[in-house]
NUBANU-984013 format. One line per field, with one value per atom (N, C-alpha, C): residue number from 1; x, y, z negated. Coordinates in steps of 0.02 Angstrom, whole numbers, plus 50000, padded with zeros to 5 digits. Example, Ala and Ser with C-alpha at 12.3 -4.5 7.8 and 13.67 -1.06 7.14 Angstrom:
! NUBANU-984013
num	c(1,1,1,2,2,2)
X	c(50660,50615,50660,50642,50684,50645)
Y	c(49716,49775,49835,49888,49947,50002)
Z	c(49610,49610,49610,49646,49643,49606)
***
This chain:
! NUBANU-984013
num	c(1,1,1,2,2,2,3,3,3,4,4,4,5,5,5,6,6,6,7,7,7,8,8,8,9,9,9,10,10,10,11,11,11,12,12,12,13,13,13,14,14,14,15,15,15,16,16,16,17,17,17,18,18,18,19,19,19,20,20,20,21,21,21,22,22,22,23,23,23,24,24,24,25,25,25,26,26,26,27,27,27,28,28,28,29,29,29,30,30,30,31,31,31,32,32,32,33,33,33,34,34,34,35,35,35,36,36,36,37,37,37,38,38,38,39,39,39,40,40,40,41,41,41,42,42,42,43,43,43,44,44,44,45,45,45,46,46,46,47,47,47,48,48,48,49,49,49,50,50,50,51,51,51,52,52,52,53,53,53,54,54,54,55,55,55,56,56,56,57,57,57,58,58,58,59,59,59,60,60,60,61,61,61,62,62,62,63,63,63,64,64,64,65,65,65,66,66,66,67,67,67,68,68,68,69,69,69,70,70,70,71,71,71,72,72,72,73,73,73,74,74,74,75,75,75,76,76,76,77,77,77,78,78,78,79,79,79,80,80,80,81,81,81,82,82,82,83,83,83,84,84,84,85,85,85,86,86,86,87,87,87,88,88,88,89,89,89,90,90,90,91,91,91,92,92,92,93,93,93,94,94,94,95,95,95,96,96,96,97,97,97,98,98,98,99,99,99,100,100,100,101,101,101,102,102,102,103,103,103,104,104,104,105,105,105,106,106,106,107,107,107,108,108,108,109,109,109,110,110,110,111,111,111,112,112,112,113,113,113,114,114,114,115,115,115,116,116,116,117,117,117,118,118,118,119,119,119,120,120,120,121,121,121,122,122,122,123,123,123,124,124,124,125,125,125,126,126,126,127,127,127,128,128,128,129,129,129,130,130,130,131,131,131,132,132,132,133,133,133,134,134,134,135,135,135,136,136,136,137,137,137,138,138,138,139,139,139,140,140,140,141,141,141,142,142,142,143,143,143,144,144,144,145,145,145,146,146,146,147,147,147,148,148,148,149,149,149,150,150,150,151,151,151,152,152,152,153,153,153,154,154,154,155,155,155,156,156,156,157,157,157,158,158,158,159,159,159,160,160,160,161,161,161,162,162,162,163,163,163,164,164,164,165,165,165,166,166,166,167,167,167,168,168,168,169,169,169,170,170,170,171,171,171,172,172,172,173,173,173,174,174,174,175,175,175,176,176,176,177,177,177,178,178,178,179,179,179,180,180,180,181,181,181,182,182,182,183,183,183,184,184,184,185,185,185,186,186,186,187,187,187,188,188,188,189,189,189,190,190,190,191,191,191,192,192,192,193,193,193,194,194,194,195,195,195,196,196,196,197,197,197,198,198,198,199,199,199,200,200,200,201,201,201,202,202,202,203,203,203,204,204,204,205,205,205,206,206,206,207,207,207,208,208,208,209,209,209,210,210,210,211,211,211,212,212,212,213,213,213,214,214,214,215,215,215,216,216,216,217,217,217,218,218,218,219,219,219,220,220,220,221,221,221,222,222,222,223,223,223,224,224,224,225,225,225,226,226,226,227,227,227,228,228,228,229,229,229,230,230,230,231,231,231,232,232,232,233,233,233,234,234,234,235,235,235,236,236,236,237,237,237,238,238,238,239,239,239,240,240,240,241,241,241,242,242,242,243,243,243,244,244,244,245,245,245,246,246,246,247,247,247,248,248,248,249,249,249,250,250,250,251,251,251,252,252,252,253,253,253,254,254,254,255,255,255,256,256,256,257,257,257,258,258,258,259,259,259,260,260,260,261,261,261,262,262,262,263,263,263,264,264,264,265,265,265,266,266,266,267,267,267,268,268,268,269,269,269,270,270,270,271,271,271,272,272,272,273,273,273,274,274,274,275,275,275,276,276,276,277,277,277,278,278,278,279,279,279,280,280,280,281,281,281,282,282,282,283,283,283,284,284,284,285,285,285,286,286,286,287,287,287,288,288,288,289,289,289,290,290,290,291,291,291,292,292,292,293,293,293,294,294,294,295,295,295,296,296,296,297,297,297,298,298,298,299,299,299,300,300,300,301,301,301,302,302,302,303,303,303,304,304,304,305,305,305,306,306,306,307,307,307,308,308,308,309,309,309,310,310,310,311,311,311,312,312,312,313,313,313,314,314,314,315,315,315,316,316,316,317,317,317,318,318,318,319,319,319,320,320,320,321,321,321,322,322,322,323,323,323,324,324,324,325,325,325,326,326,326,327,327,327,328,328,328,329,329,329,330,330,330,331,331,331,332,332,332,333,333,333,334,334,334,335,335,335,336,336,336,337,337,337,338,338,338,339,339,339,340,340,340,341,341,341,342,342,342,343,343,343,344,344,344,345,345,345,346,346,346,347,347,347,348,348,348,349,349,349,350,350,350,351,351,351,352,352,352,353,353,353,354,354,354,355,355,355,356,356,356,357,357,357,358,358,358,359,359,359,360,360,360,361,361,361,362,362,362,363,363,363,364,364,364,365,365,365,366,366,366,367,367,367)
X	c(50462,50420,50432,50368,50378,50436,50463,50528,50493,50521,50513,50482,50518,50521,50449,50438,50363,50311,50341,50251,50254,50309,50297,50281,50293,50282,50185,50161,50089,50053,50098,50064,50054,50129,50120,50063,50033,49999,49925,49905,49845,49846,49894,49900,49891,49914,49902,49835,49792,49729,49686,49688,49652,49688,49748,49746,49797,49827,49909,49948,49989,50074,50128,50085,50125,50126,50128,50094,50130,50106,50148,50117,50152,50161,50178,50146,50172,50139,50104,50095,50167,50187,50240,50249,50191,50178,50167,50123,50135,50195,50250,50298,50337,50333,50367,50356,50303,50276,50323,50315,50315,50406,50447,50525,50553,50526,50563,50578,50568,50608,50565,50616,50569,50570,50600,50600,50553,50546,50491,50496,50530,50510,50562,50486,50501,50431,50466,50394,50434,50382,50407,50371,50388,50356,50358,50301,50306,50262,50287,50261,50291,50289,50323,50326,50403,50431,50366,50411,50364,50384,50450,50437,50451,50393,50356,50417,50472,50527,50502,50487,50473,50532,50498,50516,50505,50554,50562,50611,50568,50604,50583,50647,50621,50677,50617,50637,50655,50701,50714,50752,50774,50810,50882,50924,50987,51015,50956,50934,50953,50915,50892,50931,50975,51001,51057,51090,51140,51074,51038,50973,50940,50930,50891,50932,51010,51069,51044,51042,51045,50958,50931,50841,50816,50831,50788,50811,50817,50865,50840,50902,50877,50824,50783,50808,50761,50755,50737,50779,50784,50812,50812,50864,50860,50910,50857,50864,50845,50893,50921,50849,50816,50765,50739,50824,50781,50733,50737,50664,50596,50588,50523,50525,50489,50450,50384,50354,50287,50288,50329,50331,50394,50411,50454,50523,50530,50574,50547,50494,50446,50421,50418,50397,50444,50493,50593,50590,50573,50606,50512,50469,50423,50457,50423,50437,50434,50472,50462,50417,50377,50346,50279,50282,50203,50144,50087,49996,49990,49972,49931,49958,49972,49992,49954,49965,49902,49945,49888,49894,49851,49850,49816,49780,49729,49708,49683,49693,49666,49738,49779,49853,49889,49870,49921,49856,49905,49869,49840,49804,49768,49815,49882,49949,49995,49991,50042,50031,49961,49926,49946,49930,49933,50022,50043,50134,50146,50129,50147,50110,50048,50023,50056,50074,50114,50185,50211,50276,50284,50233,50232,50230,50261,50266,50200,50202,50144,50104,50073,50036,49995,50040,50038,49985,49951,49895,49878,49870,49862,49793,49803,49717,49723,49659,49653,49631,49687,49692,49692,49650,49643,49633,49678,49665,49706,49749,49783,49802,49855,49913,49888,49834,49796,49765,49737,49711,49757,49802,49865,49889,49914,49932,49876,49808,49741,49760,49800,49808,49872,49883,49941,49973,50060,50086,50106,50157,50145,50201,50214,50331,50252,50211,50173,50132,50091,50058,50102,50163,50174,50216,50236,50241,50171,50118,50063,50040,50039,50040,50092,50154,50190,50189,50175,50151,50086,50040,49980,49998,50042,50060,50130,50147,50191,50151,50079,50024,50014,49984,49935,49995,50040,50091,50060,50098,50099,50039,49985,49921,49921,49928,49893,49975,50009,50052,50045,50024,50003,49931,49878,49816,49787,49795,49785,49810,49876,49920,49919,49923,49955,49891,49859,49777,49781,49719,49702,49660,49631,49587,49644,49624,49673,49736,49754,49777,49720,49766,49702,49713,49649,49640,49724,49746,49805,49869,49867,49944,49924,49876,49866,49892,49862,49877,49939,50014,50054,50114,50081,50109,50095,50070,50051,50095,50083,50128,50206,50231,50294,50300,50300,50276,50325,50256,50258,50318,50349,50404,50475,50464,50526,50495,50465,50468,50495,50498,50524,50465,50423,50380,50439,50402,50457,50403,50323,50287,50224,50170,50077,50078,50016,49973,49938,49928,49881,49874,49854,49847,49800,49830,49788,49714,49664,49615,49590,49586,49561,49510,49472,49397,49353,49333,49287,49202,49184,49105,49074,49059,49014,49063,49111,49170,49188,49174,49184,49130,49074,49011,49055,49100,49130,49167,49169,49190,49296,49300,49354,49378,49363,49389,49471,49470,49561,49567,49603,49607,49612,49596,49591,49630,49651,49684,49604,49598,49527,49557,49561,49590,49499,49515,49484,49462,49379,49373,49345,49321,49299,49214,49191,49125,49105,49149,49135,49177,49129,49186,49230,49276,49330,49379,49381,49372,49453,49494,49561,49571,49584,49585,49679,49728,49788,49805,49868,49909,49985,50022,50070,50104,50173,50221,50266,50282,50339,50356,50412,50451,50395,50381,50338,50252,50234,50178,50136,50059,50032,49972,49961,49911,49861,49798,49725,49695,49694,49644,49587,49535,49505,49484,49492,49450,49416,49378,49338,49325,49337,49350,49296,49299,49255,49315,49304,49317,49286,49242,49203,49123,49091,49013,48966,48996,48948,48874,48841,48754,48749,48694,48640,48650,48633,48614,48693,48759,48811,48845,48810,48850,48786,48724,48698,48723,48759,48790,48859,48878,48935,48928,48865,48857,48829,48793,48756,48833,48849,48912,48961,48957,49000,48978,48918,48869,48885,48873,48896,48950,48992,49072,49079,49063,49079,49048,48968,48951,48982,48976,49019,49082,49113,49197,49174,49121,49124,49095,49061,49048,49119,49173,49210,49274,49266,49278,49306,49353,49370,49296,49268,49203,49155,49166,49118,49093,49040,49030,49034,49071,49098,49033,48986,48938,48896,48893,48851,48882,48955,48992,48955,48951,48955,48880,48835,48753,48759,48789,48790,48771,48828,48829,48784,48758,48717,48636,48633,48572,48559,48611,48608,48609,48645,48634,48575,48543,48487,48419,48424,48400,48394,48452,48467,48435,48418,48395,48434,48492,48548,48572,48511,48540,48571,48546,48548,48611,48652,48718,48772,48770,48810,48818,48878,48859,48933,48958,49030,49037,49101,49068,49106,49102,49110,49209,49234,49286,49333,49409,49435,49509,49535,49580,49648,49695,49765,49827,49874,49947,49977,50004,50069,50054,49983,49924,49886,49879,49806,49752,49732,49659,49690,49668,49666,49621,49610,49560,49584,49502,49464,49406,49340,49299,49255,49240,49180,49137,49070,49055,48964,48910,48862,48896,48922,48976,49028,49052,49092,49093,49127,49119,49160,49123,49145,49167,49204,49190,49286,49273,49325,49379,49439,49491,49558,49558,49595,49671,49705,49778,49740,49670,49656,49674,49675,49699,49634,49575,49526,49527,49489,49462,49389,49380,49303,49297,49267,49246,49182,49137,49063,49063,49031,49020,48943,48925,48888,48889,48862,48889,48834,48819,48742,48766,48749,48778,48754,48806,48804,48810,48817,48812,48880,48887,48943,48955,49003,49039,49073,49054,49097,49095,49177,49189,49239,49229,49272,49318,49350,49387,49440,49447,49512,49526,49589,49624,49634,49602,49616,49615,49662,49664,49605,49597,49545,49579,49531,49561,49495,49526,49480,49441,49440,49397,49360,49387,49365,49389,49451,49471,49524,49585,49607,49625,49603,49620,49700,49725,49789,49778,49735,49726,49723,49735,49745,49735,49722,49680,49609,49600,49528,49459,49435,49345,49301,49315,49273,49275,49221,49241,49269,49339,49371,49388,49369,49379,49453,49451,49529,49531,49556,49559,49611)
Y	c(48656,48641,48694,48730,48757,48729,48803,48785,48737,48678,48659,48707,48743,48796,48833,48852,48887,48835,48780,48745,48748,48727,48717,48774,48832,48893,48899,48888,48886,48836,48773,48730,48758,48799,48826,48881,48903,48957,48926,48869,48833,48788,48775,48754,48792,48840,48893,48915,48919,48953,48887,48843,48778,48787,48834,48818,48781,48773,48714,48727,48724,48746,48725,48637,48610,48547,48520,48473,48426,48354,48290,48249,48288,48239,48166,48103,48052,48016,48055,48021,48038,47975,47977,48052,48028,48077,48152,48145,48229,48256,48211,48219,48245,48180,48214,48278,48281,48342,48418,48403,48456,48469,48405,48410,48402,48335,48305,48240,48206,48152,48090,48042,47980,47886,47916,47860,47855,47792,47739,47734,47795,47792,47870,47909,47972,47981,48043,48091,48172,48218,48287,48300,48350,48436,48480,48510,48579,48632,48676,48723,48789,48809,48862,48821,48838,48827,48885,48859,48921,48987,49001,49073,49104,49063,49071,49058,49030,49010,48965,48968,48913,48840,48782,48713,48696,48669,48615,48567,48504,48444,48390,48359,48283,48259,48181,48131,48085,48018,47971,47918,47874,47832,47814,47767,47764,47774,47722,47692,47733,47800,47853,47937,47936,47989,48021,47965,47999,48026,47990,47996,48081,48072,48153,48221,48196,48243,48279,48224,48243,48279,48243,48272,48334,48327,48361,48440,48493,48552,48590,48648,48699,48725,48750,48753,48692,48636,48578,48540,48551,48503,48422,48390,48315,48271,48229,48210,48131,48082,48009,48015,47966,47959,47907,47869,47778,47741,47684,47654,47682,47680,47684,47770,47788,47847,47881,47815,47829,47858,47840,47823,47890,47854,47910,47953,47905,47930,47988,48002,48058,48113,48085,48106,48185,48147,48186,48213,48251,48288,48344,48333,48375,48441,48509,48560,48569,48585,48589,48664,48633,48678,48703,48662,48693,48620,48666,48620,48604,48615,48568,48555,48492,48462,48426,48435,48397,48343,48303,48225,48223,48184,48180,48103,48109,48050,48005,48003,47986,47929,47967,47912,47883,47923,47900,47818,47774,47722,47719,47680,47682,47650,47619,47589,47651,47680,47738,47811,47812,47865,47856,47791,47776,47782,47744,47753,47830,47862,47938,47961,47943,48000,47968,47929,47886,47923,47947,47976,48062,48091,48146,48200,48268,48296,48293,48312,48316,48380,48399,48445,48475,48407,48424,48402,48407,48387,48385,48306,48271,48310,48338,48372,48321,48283,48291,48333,48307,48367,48332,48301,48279,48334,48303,48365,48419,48439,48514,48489,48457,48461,48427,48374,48367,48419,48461,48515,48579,48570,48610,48580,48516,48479,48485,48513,48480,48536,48610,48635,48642,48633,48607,48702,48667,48728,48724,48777,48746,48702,48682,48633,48572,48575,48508,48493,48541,48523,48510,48535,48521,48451,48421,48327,48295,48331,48284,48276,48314,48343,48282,48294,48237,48183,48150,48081,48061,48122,48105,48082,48132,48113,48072,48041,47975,47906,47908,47857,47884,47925,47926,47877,47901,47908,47823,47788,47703,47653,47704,47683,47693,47738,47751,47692,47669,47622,47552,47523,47450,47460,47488,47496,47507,47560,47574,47564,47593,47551,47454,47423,47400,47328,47334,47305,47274,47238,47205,47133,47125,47071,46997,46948,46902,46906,46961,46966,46929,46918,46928,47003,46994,47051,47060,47008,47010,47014,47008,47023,47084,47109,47170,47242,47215,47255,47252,47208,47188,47220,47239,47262,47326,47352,47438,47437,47408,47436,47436,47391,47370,47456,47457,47517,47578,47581,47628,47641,47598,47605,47598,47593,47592,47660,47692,47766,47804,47788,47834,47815,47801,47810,47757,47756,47707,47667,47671,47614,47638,47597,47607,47663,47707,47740,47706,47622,47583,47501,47479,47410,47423,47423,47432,47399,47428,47381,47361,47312,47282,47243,47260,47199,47235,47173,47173,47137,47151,47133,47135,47077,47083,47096,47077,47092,47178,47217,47273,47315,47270,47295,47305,47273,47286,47339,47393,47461,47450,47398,47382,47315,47302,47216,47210,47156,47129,47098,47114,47070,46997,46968,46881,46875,46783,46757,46739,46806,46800,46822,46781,46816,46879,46932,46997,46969,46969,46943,46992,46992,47058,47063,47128,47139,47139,47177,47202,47260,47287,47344,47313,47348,47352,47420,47417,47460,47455,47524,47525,47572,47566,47626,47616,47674,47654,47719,47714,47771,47758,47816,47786,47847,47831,47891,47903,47953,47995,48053,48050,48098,48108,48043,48035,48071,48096,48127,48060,48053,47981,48018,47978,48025,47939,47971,47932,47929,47902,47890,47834,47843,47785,47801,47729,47768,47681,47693,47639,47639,47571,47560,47511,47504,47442,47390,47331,47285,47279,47322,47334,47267,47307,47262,47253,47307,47307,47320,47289,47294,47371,47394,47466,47505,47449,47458,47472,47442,47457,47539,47538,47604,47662,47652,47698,47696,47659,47672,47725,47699,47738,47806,47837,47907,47928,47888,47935,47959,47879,47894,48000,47975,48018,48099,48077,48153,48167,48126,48135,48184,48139,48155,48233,48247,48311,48380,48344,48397,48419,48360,48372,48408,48376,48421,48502,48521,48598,48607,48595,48608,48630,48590,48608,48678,48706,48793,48788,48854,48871,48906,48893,48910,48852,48807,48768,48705,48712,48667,48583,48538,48484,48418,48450,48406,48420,48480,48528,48481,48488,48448,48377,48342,48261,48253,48305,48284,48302,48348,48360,48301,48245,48190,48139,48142,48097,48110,48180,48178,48177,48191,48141,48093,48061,47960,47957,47983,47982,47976,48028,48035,47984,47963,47919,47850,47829,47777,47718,47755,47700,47742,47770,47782,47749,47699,47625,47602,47627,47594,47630,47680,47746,47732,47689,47691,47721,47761,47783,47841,47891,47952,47989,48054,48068,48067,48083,48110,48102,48131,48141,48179,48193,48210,48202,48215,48166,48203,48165,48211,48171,48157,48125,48026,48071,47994,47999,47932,47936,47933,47950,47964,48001,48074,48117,48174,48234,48292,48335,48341,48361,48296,48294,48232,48239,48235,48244,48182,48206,48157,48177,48137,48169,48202,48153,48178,48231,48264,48323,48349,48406,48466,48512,48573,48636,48647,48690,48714,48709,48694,48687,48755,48739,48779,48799,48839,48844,48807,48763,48718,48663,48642,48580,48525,48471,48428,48393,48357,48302,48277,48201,48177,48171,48167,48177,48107,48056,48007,47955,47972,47942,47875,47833,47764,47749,47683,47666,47594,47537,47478,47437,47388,47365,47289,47259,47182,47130,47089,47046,47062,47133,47132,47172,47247,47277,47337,47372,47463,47472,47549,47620,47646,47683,47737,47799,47833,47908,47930,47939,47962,48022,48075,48140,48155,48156,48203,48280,48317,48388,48443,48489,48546,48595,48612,48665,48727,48759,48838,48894,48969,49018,49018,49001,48989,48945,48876,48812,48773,48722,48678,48646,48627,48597,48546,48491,48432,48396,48355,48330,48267,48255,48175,48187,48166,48175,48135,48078,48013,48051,48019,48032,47986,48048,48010,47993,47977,47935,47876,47846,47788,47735,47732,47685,47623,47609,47513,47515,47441,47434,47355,47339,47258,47224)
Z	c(49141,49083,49030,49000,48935,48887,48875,48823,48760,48729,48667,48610,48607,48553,48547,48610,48624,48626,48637,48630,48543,48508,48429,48388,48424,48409,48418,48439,48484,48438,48419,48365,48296,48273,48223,48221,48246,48253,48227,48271,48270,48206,48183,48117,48057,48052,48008,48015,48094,48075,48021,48024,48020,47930,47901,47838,47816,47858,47862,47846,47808,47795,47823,47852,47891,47917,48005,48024,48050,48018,48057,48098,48137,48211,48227,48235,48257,48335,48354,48433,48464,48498,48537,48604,48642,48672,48665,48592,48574,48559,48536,48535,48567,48646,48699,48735,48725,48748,48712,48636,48597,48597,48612,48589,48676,48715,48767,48742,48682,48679,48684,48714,48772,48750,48682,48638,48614,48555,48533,48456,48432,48368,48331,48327,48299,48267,48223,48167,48190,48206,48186,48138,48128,48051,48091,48095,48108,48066,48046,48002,47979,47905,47886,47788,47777,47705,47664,47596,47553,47544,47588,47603,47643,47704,47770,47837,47808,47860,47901,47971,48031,47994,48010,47994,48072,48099,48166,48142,48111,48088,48144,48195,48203,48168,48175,48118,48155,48163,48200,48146,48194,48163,48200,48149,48209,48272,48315,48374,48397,48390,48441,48408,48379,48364,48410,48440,48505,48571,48576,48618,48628,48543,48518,48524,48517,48540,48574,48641,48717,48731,48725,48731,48692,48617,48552,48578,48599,48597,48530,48514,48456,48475,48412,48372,48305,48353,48298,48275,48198,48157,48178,48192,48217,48159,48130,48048,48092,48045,48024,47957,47994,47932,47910,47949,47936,47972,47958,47989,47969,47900,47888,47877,47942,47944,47933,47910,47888,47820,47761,47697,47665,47655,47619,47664,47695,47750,47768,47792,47810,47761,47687,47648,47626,47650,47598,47647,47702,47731,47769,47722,47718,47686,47691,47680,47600,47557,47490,47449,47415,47387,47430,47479,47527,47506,47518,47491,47530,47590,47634,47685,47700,47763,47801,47872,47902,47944,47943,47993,48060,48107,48158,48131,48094,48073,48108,48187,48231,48266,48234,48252,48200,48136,48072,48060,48041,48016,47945,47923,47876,47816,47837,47777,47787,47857,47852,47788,47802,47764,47682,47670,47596,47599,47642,47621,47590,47663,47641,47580,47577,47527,47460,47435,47371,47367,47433,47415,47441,47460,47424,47376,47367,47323,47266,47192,47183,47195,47203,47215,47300,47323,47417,47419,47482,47490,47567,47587,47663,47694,47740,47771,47826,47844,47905,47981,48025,48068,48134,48174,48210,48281,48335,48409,48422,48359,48379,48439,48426,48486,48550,48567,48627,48644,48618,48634,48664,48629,48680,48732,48727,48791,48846,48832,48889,48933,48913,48975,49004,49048,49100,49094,49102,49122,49197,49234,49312,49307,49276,49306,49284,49230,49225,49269,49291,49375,49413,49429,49482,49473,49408,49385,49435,49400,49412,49474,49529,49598,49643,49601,49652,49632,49555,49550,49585,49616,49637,49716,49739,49790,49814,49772,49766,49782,49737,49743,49802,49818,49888,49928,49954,49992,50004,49938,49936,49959,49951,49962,50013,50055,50136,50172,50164,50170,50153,50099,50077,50088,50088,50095,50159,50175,50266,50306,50317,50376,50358,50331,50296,50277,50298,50312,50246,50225,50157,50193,50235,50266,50271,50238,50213,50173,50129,50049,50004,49966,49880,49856,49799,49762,49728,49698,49675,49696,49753,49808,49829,49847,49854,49821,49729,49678,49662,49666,49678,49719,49780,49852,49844,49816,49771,49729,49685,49607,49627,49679,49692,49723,49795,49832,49798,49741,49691,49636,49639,49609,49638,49725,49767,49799,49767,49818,49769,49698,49630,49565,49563,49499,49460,49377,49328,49329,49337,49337,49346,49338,49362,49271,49298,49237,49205,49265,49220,49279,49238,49289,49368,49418,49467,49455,49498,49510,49573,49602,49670,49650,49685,49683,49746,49782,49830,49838,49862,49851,49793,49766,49687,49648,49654,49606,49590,49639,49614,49604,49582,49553,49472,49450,49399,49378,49353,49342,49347,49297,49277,49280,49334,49358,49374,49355,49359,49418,49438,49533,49527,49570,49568,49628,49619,49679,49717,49745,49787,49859,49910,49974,49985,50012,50045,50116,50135,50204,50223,50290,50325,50315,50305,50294,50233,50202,50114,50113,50047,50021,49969,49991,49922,49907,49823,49790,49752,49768,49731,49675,49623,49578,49552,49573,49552,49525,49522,49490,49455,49455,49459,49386,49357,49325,49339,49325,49400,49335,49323,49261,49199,49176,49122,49140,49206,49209,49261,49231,49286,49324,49364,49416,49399,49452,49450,49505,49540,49595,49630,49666,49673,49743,49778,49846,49851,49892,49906,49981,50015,50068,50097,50185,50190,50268,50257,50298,50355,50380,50425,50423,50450,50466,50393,50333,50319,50294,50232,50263,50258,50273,50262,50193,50169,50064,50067,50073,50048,50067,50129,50151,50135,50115,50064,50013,49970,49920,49925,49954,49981,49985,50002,50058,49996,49958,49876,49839,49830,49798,49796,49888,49920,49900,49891,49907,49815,49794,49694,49686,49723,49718,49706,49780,49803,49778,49762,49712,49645,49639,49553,49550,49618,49609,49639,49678,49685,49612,49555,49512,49460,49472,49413,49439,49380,49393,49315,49283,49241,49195,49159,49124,49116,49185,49185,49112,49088,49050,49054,49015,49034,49078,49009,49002,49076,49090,49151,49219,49223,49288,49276,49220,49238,49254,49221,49242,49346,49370,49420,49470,49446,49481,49450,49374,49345,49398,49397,49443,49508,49556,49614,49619,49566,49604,49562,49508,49506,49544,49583,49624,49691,49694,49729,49715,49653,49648,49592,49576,49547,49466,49449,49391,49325,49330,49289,49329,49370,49408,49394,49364,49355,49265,49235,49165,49122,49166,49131,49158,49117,49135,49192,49186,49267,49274,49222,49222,49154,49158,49092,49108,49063,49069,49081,49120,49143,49137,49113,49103,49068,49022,48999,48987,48947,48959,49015,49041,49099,49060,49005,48989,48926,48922,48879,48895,48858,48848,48898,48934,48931,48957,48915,48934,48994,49052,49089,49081,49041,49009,48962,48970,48932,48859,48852,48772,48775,48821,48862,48779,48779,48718,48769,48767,48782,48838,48854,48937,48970,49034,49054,49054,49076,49067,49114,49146,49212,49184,49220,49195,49173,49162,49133,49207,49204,49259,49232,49281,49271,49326,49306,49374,49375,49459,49461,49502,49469,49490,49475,49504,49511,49527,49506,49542,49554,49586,49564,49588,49539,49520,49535,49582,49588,49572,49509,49491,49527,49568,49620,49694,49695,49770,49801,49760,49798,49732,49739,49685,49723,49716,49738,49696,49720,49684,49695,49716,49741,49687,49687,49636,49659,49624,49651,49598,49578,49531,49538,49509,49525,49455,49477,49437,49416,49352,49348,49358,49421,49428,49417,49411,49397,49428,49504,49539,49566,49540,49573,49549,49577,49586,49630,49621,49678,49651,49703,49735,49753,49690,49707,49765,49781,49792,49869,49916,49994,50040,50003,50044,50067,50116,50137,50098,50082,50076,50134,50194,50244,50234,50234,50217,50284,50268,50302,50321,50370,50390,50406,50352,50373,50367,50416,50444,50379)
***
């Protein structure tokens, strides 16, 4: 993993173009990202004093100060700042004599904001600064691909084991999801990226259905979306399966689905426009007939969070980026009857794309 020092170095840079003297950090995650540290209650600073000296302040509290020892390395300042880090705790150990400080107003709360801004210097002045540091995190370095690569293939692993070998035909949706997540955490992950999802027949006409004590019978699809974290990095996947025998209409869904998929993922390349990849697949199942079934978007971005930047998405902004990590996953959802959905986690490269995900897209009967 990028040294500490150089990612805050890289923030300071992007902070200063934007006008900053100096920026507080409170997403946990941007955190970890920016220091290493894997606790549940910190603030950094990063910036330059008023005469232009680099500032690497974290802030913590008791709890976590033997913790920050061991995690925080030089050359960041690791400061006892009390509980309340929103307020003044945070306030006293801002850079003295600098104007503008920025917030990620997108994480500071709307009592945190007022705390701080009541016990700052006078003359400072709160910018909002929403994105720097997701925007640095959206491109992967390689020690971070290669986190995300083996949490991807930690899941696969568990899946082609409780899933395929491992049959689903008389489980429920919920012993199923269960017999995964467990899996997944006796092969090494610390836990799911997110609540599995299992649902079969009409049920996984639902994008985001919660598994039921529904036993799985034969002659439906059913639909897994899991993922797991593996040294704080979570992977994403979805494959969609069938119990064998069934109808016409379901396994045209399937093959549109399939045909979505694959276009869209040869579409994404380092240049490629976000919005350009997700119409790829908006206009084949279009075409297909299920555009009105397709109502979420194609993709997003994965790494410390399972949903962060970069968007594949009508709403996308700007063009992809070789180290970005997305997923490319199309559905389409017909209410009452059956959903699919393909799903791969893969890297953006100069040339293409690669594919963490290693399950197969045929669609597979499994008793």
């Amino acid at each position: 993993m990028s040294a500490p020092s150089s990612r805050a170095d890289r923030l300071d840079a992007q902070a200063a173009k934007k006008g900053l003297d100096a920026l507080v950090v409170t997403n946990l995650h941007d955190i970890r990202w920016l220091t290493g540290f894997t606790g549940s209650n910190a603030v950094v600073v990063v910036g330059r004093d008023s005469d232009g000296e680099p500032v690497r302040r974290f802030i913590t509290d008791f709890r976590y100060v033997a913790q920050a020892a061991d995690q925080v390395p030089d050359p960041w300042q690791r400061i006892d700042g009390g509980r309340d880090l929103g307020g003044a705790g945070l306030a006293a150990h801002l850079p003295h004599g600098v104007r503008k400080v920025g917030f990620d107003d997108a994480q500071l709360t709307v009592a945190a904001h007022r705390r701080l801004k009541n016990a700052v210097e006078i003359g400072q002045e709160l910018v909002p600064a929403q994105g720097l540091v997701s925007a640095l995190r959206a491109v992967k370095d390689p020690s971070e691909l290669s986190a995300i690569r083996a949490a991807s293939e930690l899941a696969d692993a568990a899946f082609v084991e409780i899933v395929l070998e491992g049959g689903v035909v008389g489980r429920t949706e919920r012993e199923l999801g269960l017999r995964l997540e467990t899996r997944m955490r006796e092969l090494g992950a610390s836990g799911n990226s997110f609540d599995p999802i299992v649902a079969f027949g009409p049920h996984g006409a639902l994008p985001h259905a919660s598994p039921r004590d529904e036993v799985i019978p034969t002659g439906v699809l059913l639909t897994v979306d899991w993922g797991c974290v593996l040294d704080g990095y979570c992977s994403d996947s979805t494959r969609t399966v069938s119990t064998g025998g069934i109808s016409s209409d379901a396994q045209a869904v399937y093959d549109l689905v399939l045909d979505a998929q694959l276009q869209s993922l040869a579409a994404v390349k380092a240049g490629a426009d976000a919005r350009a990849v997700d119409k790829v697949a908006r206009d084949v199942i279009a075409a297909g007939g299920h555009a009105d079934h397709f109502g979420h978007g194609l993709g997003h971005g994965v790494g410390l969070e399972v949903h962060e930047a970069p968007t594949l998405s009508p709403r996308g902004q700007g063009a992809l980026v070789a180290g970005q990590i997305v997923t490319v996953e199309p559905g389409v959802y017909v209410p009452g009857h059956h959903g699919v959905r393909i799903e791969d986690l893969v890297a953006v490269t100069d040339d293409g794309s690669d594919v963490f995900t290693t399950v197969s897209k045929d669609l597979i009967e499994v008793a």
